[in-house]
N, C-alpha and C positions, 0 to 999 in steps of 0.2 A: 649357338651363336658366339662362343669364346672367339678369341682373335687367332685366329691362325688356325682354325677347325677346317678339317680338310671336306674339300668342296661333294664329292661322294659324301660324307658321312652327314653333312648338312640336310642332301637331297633324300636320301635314304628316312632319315628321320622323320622326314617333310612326309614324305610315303607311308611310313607308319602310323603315325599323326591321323592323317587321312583316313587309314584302313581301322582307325580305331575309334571312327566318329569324329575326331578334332582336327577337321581338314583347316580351319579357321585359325588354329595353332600351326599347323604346319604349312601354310602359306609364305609366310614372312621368313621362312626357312627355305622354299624353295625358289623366296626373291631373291634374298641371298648368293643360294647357288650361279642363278641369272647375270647378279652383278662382277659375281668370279670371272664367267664365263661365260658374256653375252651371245655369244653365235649357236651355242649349245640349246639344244629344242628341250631346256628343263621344266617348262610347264605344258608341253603339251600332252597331258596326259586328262582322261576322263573327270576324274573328280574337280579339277580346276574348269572344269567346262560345265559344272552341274550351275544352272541357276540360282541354285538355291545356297550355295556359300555368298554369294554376295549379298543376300539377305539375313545373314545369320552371323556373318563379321562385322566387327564393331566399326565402323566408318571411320572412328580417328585412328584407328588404329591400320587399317589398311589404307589410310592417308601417310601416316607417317612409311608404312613399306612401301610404297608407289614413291616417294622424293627420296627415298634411301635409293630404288631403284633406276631414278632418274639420275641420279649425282654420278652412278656407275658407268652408264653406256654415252653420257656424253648428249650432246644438243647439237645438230641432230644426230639421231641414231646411224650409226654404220648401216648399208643397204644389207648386209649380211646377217643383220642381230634383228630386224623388221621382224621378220616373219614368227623366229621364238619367242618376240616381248609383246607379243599379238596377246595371248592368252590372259594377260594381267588386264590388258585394257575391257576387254570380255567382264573379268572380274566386274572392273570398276562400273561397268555399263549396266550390269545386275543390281550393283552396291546403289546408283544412281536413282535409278527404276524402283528400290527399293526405299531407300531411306529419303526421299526427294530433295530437299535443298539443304543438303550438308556442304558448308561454305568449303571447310577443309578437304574434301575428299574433290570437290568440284575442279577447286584449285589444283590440286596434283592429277585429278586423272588430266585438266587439261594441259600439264606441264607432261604426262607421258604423249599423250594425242599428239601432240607436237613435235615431239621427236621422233615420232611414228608416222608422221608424214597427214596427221588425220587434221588438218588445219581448220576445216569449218567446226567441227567436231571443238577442238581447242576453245574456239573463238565463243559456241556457246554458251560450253562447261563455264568456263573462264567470266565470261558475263552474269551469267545464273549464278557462280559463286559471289560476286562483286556485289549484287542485289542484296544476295542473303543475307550477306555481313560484310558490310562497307570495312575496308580494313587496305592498311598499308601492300601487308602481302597479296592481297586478293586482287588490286589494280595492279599491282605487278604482274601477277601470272596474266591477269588481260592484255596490259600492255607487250608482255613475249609473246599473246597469242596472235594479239594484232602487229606485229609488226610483221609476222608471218606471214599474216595473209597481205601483206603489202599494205595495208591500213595506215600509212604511219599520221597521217594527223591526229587521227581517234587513236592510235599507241601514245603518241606523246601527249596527251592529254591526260590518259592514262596514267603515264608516270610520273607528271607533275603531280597530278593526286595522291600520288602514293610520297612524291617528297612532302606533300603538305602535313598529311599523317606524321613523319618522321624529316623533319631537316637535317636531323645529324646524320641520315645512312646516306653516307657516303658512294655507296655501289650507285642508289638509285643515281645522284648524278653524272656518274659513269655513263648508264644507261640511256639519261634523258640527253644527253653530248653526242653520244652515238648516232638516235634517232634525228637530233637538229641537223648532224651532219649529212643523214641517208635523204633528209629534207633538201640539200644544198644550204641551209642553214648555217657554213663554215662558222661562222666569227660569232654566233651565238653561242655555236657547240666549245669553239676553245673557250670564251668567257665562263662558262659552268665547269669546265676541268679549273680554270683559273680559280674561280672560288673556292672547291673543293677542298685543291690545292694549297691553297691558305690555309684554311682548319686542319690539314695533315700532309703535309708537302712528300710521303710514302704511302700512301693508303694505295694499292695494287692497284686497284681497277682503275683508278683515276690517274695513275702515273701512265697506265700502259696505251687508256685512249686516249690521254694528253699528248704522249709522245706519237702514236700515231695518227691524229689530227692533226699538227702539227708537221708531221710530213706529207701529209696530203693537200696541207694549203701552200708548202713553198717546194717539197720535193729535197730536200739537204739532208743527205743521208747522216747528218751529226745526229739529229733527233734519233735512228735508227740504233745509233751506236752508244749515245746516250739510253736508250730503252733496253740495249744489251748489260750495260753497265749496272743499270739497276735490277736486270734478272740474276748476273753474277751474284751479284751483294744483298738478294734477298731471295735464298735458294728456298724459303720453307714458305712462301706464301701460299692465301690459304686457298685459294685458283688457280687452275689449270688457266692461262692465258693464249690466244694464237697469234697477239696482234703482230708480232717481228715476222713470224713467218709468213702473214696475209701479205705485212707490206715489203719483204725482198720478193714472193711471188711474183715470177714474170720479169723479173730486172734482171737483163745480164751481170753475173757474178754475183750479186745480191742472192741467188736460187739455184744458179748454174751454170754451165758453161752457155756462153754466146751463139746464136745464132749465124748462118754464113759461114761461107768457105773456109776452111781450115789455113790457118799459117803453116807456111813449110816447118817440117816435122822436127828438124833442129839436131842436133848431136851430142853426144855425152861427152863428159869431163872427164871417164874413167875410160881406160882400152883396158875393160872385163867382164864375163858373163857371170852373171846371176844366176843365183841359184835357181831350181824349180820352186822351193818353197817360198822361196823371196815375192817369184811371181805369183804363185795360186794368194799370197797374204795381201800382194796389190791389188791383184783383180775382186777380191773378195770384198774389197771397202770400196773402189772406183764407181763410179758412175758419172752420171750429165746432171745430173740434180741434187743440191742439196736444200736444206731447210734453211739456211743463213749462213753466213761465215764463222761464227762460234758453232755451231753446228758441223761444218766440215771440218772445223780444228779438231773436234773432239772426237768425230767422228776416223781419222786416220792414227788415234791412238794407239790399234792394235798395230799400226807399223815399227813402233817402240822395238817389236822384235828381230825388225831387218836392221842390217847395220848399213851406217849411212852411206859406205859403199857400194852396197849392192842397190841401194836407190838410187843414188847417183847412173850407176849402170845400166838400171832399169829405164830409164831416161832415154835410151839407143837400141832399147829391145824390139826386135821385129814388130810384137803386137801395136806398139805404140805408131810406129813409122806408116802403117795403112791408114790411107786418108777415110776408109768404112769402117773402122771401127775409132769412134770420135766417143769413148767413155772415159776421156779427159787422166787418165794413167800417166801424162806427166806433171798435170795438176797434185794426184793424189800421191807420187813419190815426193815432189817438191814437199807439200804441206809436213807427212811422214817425217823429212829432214829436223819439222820444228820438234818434235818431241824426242828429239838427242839433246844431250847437254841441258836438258831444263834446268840442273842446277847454277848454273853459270848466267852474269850477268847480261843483259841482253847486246850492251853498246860492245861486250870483249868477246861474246858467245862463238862457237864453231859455226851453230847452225846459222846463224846472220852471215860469216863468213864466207858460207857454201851458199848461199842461196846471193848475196852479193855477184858473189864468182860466175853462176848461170847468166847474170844478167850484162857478161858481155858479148858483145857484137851483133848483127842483126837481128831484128823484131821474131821471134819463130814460136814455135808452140814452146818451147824449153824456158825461153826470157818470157814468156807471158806464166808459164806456170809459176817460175819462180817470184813473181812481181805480183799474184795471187797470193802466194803462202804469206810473202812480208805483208800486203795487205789483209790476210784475215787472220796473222801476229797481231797487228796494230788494234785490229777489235776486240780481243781478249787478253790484252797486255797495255795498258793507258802509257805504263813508262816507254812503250814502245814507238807511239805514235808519232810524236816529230823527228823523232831520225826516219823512220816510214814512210810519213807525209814529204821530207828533202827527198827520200830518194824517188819515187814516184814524181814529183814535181820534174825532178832534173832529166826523169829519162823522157815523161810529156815532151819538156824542152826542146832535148834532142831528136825529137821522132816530128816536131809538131807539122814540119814541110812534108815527112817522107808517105812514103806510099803505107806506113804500117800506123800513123798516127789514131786512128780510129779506135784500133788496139787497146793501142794504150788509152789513150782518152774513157775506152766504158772500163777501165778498170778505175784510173784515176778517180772518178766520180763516185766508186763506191769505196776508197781510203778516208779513215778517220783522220781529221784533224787537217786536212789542205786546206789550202788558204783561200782567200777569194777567189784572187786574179787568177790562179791557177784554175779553181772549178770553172770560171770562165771560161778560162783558155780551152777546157777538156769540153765543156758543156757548147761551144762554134764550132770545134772540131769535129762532133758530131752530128752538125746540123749541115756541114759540107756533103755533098753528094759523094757516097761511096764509087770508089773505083776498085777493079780487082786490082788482088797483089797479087806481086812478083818475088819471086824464087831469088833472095838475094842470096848473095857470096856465101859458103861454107864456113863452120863455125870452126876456129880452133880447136886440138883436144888438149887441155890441160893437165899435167901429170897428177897421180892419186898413188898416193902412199900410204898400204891399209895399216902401217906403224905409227 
């Protein structure tokens, strides 16, 4: 079990364990393996299926491997890792049958059941542990079992018990904000983040559902960018959190490209072809979806190895120019451009320069890329945001009569730091009935000088 023991030699052990009478020693070695390697069928073998280990391990101790194994495959389980983390629950079922109202084992097997998809199952365990030993932890794991099964009045009841046990834990009111909210409970749920909040205005959990409760009662993607802000500035927290990526899900540009007809294709700035390797490095990061805007910045890092020419050129490449393949390629060259020059200030930078430069003349896929990258600059860069916010505001402006204003409008909406009247102006302009667009005027080509 040393750190870094390679995942074979864990399992092997685990095996010999077993074939040496100490199958009960070598369990918690082949959970191990599991949590390396969740999709891998490392318990499916006979000795982990015998009855009679679950009778003959120590309850707290195959408690403590089931929430080690739990922390690993995540809540809920991938459809994929189901079927191999089947055998532990077996385990536990034996372990149950045997040692009868063990609070700790109750509580974790019902935190595996859960993630396993076995919710009545959860909802028992979880009960029978809560009985056995009233306890902060033990209303919790009820509380996650019942909110699964859709239960949430008897969940939140649940976890109010468990903050009475414990006022200071923090997470719990993370969790009971949640549940108010899943209640339609808004303005209860932000007042418990509020409180939190006060006794530690950065405790993770409660920053992440404050911020996204908070955009779910008015919609202002500030909260969203404020919630990026403080993932940047607290890289080592002690959660895996999803809340930024649940709430860009589904919002044009917030997750991906937009829905509807494509904008005419647009022109490059450079008359040159690119390399073949420029292109295989674009297509390789490209797609229709990303997780957030910090997510697609970092995500076109590996283009650091085209030079900004050859993206710029890419911009005019046949692939790009077919209205059926819409995996947004001049989205991913534009972003690309921002990882030139990082050393360089943002207000004198080249890459503000170039991607300025795209954004003239008509609305096309090329001004929409490049008016993406300065917007998902603007969320991973704060010094960036109000020269971002003017220029997104100005092009609104100009667009807000024409046939392409729509465009612009769902990008504007997801720019940090716009002002009211503008979100306004972007948030009517989307309530207008779309019309198709039209094929405006040909873009200038702009000289490129790879000196």
């Amino acid at each position: 079990m040393e750190p870094h023991a390679p995942v074979g030699r864990l399992a092997a052990r685990a095996h010999l364990l077993a074939a040496a009478g100490r199958p009960e020693e070598g369990l918690p070695l082949l959970a191990a393996a599991s949590g390396h390697n969740p999709s891998l069928d490392w318990a499916g073998v006979p000795w982990v299926a015998e009855p009679a280990l679950g009778a003959r391990i120590d309850p707290g101790q195959l408690a403590r491997t089931v929430m080690r194994l739990c922390t690993a495959v995540g809540d809920p389980a991938p459809t994929e890792t189901v079927g191999p983390l089947r055998p532990y629950l077996s385990v536990v079922r034996h372990a149950v049958s045997a040692h009868g109202e063990h609070a700790m084992l109750l509580g974790a097997g019902s935190a595996l059941a859960r993630r396993l998809g076995e919710v009545r199952l959860a909802v028992e365990w979880a009960g029978r542990g809560a009985r056995a030993q009233p306890s902060k932890l033990g209303e919790i794991w009820l509380g996650y079992a019942l909110r699964s099964a859709g239960r949430m009045p008897e969940a939140l009841a649940a976890l109010r018990r468990a903050v009475a046990y414990d006022p200071d834990d923090l997470s719990v009111y993370a969790d009971v904000a949640a549940t108010l909210a899943d209640l339609g409970r808004l303005d209860e749920a932000l007042r418990w983040t509020e409180l939190a909040l006060e006794r530690d205005p950065d405790f993770d959990c409660v920053v992440h559902t404050a911020h996204r409760l908070r955009y779910r009662a008015d919609g202002d993607v500030a909260h969203l960018v404020g919630l990026a802000d403080f993932i940047r500035d607290h890289p080592d927290d002690a959660h895996e959190h999803t809340d930024l990526e649940e709430c860009c899900r589904t919002t044009p540009w917030l997750s991906g490209l937009p829905a509807g007809a494509p904008l005419p294709a647009g022109r490059a700035p450079v008359n040159a072809e690119p390399s073949a390797d420029a292109l295989r490095r674009l297509q390789r990061v490209a797609g229709q979806t990303w997780a957030h805007p910090p997510g697609a910045y970092d995500r076109a890092l590996g283009l650091v190895l085209v030079e900004p020419w050859e993206l710029l050129a890419l911009l005019a490449h046949p692939e790009t120019a077919r209205p059926d393949q819409q995996n947004g390629l001049e989205v991913w060259a534009c972003l690309g451009l921002l990882h030139h020059g990082t050393e360089e200030p943002w207000a004198e930078s080249s890459r503000r320069r170039l991607l300025l430069g795209l954004l003239d003349g008509d609305v096309d896929r090329v001004t929409q890329a490049a008016l993406f990258a300065l917007v998902a600059y603007a969320w991973v860069d704060p010094e960036a945001r109000a020269d971002v916010a003017a220029v997104v505001a100005g092009r609104l402006t100009e667009t807000a009569s024409g046939a392409s204003a729509r465009a612009v409008a769902e990008l504007a909406l997801t720019a940090p730091g716009l002002d009211r009247p503008t979100r306004e102006l972007a948030a009517a302009t989307l309530r207008v009935p779309a019309v198709p667009r039209q094929r405006g005027r040909g873009r200038s080509l702009l000289r490129w000088r790879r000196d």
